[in-house]
C-alpha positions as CSV (number, residue, x, y, z in Angstrom):
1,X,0.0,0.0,0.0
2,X,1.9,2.9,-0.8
3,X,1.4,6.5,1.1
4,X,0.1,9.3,-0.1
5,X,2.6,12.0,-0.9
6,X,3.4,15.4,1.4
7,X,1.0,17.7,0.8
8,X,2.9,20.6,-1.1
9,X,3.4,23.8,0.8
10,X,1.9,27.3,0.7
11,X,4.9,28.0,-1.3
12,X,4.7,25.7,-3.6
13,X,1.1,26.2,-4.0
14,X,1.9,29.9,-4.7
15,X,4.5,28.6,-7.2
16,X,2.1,27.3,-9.3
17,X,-0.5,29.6,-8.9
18,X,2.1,32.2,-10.1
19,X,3.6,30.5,-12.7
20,X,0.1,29.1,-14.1
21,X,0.9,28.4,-17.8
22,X,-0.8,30.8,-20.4
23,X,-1.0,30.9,-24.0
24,X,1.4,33.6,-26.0
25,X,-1.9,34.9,-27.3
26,X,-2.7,35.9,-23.9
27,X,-0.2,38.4,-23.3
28,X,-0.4,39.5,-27.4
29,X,-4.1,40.6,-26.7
30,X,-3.2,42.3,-23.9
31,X,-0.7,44.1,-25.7
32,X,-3.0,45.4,-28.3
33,X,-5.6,46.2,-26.0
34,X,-3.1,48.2,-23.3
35,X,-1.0,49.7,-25.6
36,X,-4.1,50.7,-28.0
37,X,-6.1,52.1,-25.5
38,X,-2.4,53.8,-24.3
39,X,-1.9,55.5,-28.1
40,X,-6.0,56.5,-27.8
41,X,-4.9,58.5,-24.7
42,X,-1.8,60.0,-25.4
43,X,-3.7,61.3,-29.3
44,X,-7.0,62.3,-27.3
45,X,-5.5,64.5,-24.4
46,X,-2.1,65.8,-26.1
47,X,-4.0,69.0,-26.4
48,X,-4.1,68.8,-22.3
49,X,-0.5,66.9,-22.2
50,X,1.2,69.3,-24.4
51,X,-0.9,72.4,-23.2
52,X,1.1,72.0,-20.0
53,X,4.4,72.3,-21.8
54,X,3.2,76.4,-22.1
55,X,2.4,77.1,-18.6
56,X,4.1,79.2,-16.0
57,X,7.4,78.2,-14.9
58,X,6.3,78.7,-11.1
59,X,3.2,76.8,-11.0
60,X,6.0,73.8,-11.6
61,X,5.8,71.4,-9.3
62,X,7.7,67.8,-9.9
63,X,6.5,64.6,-9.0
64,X,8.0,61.1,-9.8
65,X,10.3,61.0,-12.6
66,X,10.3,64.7,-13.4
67,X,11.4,65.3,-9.8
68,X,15.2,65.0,-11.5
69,X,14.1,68.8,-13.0
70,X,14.6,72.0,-11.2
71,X,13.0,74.0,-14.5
72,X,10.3,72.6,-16.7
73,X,11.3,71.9,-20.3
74,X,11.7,73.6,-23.5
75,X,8.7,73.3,-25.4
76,X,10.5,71.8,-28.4
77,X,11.9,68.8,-25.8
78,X,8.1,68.3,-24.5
79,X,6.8,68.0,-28.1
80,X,9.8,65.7,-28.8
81,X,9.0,63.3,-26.3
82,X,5.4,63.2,-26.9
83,X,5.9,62.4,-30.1
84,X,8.6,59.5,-28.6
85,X,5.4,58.1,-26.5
86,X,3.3,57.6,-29.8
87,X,6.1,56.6,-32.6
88,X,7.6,54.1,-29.9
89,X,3.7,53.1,-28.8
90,X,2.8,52.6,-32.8
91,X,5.9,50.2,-32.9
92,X,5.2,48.5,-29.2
93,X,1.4,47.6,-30.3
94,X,2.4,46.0,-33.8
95,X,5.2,43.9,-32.1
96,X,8.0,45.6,-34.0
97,X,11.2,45.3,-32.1
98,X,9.2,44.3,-29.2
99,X,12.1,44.4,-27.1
100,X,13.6,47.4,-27.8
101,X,10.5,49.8,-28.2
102,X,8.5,48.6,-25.5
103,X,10.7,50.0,-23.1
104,X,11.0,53.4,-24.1
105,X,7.1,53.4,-25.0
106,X,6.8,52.7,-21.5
107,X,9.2,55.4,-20.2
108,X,8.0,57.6,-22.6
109,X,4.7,57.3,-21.6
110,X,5.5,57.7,-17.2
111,X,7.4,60.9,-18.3
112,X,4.6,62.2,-20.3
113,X,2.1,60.8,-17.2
114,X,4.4,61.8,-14.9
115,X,4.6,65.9,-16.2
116,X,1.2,66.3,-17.0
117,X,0.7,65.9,-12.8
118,X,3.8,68.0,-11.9
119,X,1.5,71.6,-11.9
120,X,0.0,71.7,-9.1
121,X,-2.6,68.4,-9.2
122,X,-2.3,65.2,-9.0
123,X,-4.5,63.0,-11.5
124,X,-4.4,58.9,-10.1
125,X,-6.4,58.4,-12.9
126,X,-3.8,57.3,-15.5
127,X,-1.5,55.5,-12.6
128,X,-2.7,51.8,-13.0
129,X,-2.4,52.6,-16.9
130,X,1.0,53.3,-16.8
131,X,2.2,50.6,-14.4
132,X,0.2,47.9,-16.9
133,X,2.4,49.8,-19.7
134,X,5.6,49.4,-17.8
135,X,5.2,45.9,-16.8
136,X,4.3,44.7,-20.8
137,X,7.3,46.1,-21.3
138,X,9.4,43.7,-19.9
139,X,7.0,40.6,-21.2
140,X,7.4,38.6,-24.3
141,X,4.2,39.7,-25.6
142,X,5.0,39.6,-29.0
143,X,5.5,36.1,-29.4
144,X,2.7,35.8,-30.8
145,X,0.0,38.0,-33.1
146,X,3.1,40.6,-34.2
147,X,5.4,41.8,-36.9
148,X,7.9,40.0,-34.4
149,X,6.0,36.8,-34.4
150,X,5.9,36.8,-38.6
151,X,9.4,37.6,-38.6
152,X,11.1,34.8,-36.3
153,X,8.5,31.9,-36.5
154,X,5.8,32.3,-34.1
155,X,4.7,29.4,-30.9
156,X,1.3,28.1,-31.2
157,X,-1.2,30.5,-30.3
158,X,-2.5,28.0,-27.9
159,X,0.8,26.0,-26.2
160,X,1.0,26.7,-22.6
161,X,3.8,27.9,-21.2
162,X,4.4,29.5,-17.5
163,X,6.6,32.6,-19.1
164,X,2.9,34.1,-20.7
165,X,1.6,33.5,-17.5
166,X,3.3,35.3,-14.7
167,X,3.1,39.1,-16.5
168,X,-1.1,39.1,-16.1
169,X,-1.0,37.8,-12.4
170,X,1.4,40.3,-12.1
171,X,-0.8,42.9,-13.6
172,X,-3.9,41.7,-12.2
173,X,-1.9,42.2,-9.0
174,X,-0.8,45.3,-9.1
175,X,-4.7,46.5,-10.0
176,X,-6.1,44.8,-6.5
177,X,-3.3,46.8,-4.8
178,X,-3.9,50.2,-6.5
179,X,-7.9,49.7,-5.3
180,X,-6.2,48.4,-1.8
181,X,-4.8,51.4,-1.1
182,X,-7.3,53.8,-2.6
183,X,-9.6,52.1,0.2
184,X,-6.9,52.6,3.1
185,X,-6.5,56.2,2.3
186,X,-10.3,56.8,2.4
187,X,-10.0,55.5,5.8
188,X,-6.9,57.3,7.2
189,X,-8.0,60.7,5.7
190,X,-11.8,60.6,7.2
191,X,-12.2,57.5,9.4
192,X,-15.3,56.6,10.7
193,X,-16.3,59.9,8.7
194,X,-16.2,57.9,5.7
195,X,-18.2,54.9,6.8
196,X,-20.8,57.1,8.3
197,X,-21.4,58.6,4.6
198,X,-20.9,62.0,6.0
199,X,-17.3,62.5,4.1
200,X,-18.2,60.4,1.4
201,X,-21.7,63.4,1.2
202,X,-19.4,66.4,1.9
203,X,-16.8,65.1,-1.3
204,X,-20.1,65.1,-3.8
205,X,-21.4,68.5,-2.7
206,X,-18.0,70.5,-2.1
207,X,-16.8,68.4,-5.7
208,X,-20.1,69.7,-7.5
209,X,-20.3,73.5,-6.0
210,X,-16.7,73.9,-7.0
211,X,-17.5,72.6,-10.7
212,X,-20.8,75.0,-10.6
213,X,-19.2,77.7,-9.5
214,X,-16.1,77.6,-11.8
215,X,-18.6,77.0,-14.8
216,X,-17.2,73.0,-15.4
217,X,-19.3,70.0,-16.4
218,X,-21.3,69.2,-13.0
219,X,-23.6,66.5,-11.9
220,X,-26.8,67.3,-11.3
221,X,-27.9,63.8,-9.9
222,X,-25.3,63.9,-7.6
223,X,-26.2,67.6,-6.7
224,X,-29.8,66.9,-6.1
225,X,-28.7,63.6,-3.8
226,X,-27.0,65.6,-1.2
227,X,-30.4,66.6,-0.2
228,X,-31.1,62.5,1.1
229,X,-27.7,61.9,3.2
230,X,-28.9,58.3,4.0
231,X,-28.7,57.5,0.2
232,X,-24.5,58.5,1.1
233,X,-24.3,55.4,4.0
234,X,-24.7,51.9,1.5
235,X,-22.3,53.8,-1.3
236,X,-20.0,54.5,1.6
237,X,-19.7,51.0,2.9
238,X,-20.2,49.2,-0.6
239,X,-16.6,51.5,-1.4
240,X,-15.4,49.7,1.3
241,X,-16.1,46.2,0.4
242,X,-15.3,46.7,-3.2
243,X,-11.7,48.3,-2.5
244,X,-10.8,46.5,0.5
245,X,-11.8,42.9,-0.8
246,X,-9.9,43.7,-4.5
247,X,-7.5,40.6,-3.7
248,X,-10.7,38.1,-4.1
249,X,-10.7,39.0,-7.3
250,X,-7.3,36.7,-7.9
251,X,-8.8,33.8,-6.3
252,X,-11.0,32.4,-9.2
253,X,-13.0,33.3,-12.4
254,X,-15.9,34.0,-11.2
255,X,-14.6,36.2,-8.1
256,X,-12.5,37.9,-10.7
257,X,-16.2,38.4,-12.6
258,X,-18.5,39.6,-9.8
259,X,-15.5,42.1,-8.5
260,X,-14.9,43.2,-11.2
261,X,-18.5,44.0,-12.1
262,X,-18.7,45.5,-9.3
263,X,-16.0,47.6,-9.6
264,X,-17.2,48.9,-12.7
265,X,-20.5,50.0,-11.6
266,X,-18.7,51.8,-8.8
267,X,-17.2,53.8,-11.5
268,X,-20.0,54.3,-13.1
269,X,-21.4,55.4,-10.5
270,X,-19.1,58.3,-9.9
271,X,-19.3,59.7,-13.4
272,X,-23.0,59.9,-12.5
273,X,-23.1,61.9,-9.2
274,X,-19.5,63.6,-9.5
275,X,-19.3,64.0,-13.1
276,X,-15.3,62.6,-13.1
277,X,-15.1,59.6,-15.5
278,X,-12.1,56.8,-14.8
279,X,-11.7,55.7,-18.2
280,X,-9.3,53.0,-17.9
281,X,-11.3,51.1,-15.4
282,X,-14.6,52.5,-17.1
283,X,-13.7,50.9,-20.6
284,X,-13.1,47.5,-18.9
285,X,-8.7,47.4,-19.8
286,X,-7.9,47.9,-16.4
287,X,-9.7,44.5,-15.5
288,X,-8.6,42.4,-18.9
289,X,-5.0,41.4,-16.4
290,X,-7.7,38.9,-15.0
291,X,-8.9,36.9,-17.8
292,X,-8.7,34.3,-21.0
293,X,-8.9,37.6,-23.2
294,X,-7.5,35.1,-25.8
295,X,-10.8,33.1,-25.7
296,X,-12.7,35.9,-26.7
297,X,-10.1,37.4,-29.5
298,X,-10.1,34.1,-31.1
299,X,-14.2,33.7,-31.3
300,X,-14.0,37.4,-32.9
301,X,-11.5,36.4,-35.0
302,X,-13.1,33.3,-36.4
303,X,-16.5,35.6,-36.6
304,X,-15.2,38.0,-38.9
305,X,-13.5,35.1,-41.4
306,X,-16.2,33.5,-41.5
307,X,-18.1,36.6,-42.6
308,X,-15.2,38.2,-44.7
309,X,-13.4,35.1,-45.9
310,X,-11.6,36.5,-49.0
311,X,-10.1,40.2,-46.9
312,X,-6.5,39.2,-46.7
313,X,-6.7,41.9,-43.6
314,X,-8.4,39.3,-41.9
315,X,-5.3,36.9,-42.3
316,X,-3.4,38.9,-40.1
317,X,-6.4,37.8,-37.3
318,X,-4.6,35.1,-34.9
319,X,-5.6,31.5,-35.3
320,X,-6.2,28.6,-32.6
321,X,-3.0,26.5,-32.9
322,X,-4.6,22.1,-33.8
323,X,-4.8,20.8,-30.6
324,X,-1.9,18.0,-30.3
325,X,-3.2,14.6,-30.4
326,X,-1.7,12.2,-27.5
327,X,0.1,9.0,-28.6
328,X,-1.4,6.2,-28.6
């Protein structure tokens, strides 16, 4: 009768929970949809990200990576490194070069961050963007679905391997944390404030009066709610839960769905009654870390052939590997 084998440890269990083997296509859809939504933002707001490039010297204030400046740059530099962010970004997204251009995308694109916020505020918004950015960077996502790919003889878009798996758990980490400590700072700066509703009701009003009175986009919903404070208690508390309890979301698919649900509708629910939109999280990217985005990529793919069979655009679509046959 033989005995059963040690049980392995919580190391060992992390091991393999870490190193969970992944599909290149993973970490290739993930590039597109990371670094895509990356080039939409650095086109959409460079009249806001190079607007700053003009302002006055002493409302500089460095943060981050611009912290190595006493004086804010010359407007030509600015421009020039913009532009960096985007060519490099182009390059990074098709899988040119992978290995070389993702890197300076991703620097590129925490200077560019990183300056916009040294003028006197701070916008978190963009944060979890660029640590997804930098991280990609130092992936093989271009093994697969890529100029790269094409180039050097591409693995099969569905072989496992452990290398395509650590960078999402890794990303998907790094998003629990960031909603982690977003929920530890409401609770240091305001206490039992915040899970009375009474800080969470004086950040709406004071947020919308400013907005009214400066003439910006306000919320009227969330205007007309600060009239019913008890509405302010359940939002309060389901913050809470929702930031504090991120880390479920790495325990399991359908954990990972219901959080992150839930996560969305919080956002959503502050573009409605503070009129301030979180558009990485709001479009969904910021969650993508925790999921088979191949699965769906590959249905779409198969979709559009299907429908367009002769488009030789199509061809560049990835394609499910056969499935090996065992011998025997």
């Amino acid at each position: 009768m033989t005995e059963a084998g040690p049980s392995p440890s919580i190391w060992g269990r992390l091991d393999r929970w870490w190193f969970e083997p992944a599909p290149a296509l993973r970490l290739a859809v993930l590039r597109v949809l990371i670094l895509g939504y990356g080039l939409i933002w650095l086109i959409g707001f460079s009249p806001m990200l190079l607007g700053a490039l003009r302002f006055e010297p002493d409302r500089f204030a460095p943060v981050g990576v611009v912290s190595l400046l006493d004086a804010p740059l010359g407007v030509g530099v600015g421009v020039a490194l913009w532009l960096l962010a985007v060519v490099s970004g182009v390059a990074a997204l098709l899988g040119w070069r992978f290995r070389l251009v993702a890197p300076v995308h991703a620097l590129a694109l925490l200077w560019v961050a990183s300056y916009r916020n040294s003028w006197g505020m701070v916008f978190h918004t963009d944060n979890l963007l660029v640590m997804h950015t930098l991280i990609l960077a130092l992936l093989p996502a271009s093994d697969a679905w890529s100029l790269d790919a094409r180039r050097g003889g591409a693995p099969a878009t569905s072989a496992l391997d452990p290398r395509y798996g650590w960078g999402p758990k890794l990303m998907a980490t790094i998003t629990t944390i960031a909603y982690v400590l977003a929920g530890v700072a409401k609770l240091r700066n305001a206490g039992g404030a915040w899970l009375d509703g009474g800080a969470l009701l004086n950040h709406v009003a004071w947020d919308n009066l400013r907005k009214v009175e400066l003439g910006a986009t306000h919320s009227p919903l969330g205007a007309a709610l600060c009239a019913y404070p008890a509405v302010f208690v359940p939002l309060a508390w389901m913050s809470m839960v929702l930031e504090l309890g991120a880390p479920i979301a790495l325990l399991g698919r359908r954990l990972a769905w219901a959080w992150t649900i839930g996560m969305w509708c919080f956002h959503i629910g502050v573009a409605a009654i503070m009129a301030i939109v979180f558009a990485y999280p709001v479009s969904g990217l910021a969650f993508a870390p925790l999921f088979a985005v191949e699965v769906p990529a590959l249905s779409l793919a198969a979709r559009a052939r299907a429908r367009w069979p002769k488009s030789r655009l199509l061809a560049l679509l990835p394609t499910p590997a056969p499935t090996p046959i065992s011998p025997g």
